[in-house]
C-alpha positions in Angstrom: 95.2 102.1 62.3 94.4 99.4 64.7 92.0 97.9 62.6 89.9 94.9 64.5 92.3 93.8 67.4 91.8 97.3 68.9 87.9 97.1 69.1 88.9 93.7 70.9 90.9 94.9 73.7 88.4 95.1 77.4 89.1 96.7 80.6 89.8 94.8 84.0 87.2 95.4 86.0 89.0 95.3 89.4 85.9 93.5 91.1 85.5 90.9 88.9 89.1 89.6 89.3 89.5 86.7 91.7 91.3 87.0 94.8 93.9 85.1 96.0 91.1 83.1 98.4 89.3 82.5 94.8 86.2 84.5 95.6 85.2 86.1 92.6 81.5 87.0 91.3 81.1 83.5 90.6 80.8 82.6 93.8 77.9 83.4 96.6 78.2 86.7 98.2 80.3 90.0 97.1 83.4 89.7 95.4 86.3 90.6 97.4 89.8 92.4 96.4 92.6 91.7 98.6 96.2 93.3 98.0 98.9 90.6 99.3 102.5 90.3 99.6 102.5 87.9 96.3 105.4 85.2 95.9 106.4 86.1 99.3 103.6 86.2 102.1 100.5 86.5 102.0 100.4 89.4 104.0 97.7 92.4 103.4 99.2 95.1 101.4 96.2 97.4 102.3 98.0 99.0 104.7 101.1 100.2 103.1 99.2 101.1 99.9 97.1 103.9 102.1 100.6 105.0 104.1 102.1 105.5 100.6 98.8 107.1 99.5 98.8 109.1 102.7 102.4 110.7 102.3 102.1 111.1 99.0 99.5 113.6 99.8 100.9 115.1 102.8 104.0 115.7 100.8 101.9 117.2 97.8 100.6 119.6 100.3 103.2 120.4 102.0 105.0 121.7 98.2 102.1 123.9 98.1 102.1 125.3 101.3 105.8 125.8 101.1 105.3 127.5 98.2 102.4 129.9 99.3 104.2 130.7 102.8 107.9 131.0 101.7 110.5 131.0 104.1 112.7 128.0 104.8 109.5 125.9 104.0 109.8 127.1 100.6 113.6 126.2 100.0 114.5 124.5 97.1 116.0 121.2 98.9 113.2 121.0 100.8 110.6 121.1 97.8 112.6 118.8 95.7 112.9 116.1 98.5 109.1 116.5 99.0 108.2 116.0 95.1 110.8 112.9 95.3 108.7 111.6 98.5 105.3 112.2 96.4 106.2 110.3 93.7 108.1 107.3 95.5 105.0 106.8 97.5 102.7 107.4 94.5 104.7 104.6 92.5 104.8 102.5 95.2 101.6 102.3 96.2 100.5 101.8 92.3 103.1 98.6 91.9 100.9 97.2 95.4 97.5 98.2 94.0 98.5 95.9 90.8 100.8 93.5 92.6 103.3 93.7 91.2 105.8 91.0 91.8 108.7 94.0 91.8 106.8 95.9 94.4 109.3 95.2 97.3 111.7 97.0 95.8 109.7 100.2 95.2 108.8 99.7 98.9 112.3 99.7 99.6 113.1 103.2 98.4 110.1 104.6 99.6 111.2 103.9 102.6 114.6 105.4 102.4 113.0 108.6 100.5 110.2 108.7 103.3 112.8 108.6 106.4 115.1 111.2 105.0 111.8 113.5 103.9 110.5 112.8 107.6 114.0 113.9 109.2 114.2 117.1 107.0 110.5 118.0 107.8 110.6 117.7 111.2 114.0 120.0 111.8 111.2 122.6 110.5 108.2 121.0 112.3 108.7 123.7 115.1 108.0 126.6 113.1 105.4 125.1 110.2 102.4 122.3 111.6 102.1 121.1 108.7 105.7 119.9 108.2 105.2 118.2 111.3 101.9 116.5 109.8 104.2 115.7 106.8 106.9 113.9 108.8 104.7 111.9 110.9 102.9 110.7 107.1 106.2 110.0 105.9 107.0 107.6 109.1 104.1 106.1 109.0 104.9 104.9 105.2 108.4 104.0 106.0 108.2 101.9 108.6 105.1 100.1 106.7 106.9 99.8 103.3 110.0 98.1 105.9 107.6 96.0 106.9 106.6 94.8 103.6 109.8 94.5 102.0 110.5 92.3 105.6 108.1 89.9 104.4 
């Protein structure tokens, strides 16, 4: 169906793509990958990609434990608002990992997702530890994608 221009198509090997210092495998040493803040600053995005990455799993596993313990963990609000956070976070950290030039504005409703997720998490952080986990993951990414978008 294709035909020829299919058997033409290669995959990006992450390491062999030059970073934004021009190291690359042509050039003495190991190649290097460094997520920046493209067209803005060149500010590290490593950081924000693993506090997205890091409340998109607290949240994840926050759903299941929800689910598994019931009670107010379990409400429907709650679980909604934790799959929103998941996915925010997910997306956002995927639009950093391929720098995107749109990735300030996932960043920016990550971090509005991630403060509201965080505030309802942690009026039930009293009665489940792992809602509290969840709520300090969810800070953590908000205040990092704030930073981002910032710069």
């Amino acid at each position: 169906m294709f035909g020829r221009a299919a058997s033409t198509i290669t995959r990006i090997d992450p390491y062999r793509v030059r970073d934004y210092q021009g190291k690359g495998p042509d050039s003495s040493g190991p190649p290097t990958r460094r997520y920046v803040n493209r067209g803005r600053t060149e500010m590290p995005l490593s950081d924000t990609i693993e506090a997205c990455e890091l409340a998109h799993r607290a949240c994840t596993e926050s759903v299941i434990h929800g689910m598994q313990q019931g009670g107010p963990s379990a409400e429907w609000e709650l679980i909604q608002l934790l799959l929103d956070c998941a996915d925010i976070n997910e997306t956002a950290a995927d639009f950093m990992l391929r720098s995107s030039r749109l990735h300030h504005l996932t960043c920016q409703v990550a971090a509005e997702v991630s403060d509201k997720c965080a505030s309802a998490c942690e009026k039930l952080s009293k009665e489940d530890v792992r809602l509290k986990e969840c709520a300090e993951a969810c800070r953590r990414a908000a205040t990092a994608c704030r930073k981002t978008v910032k710069n």
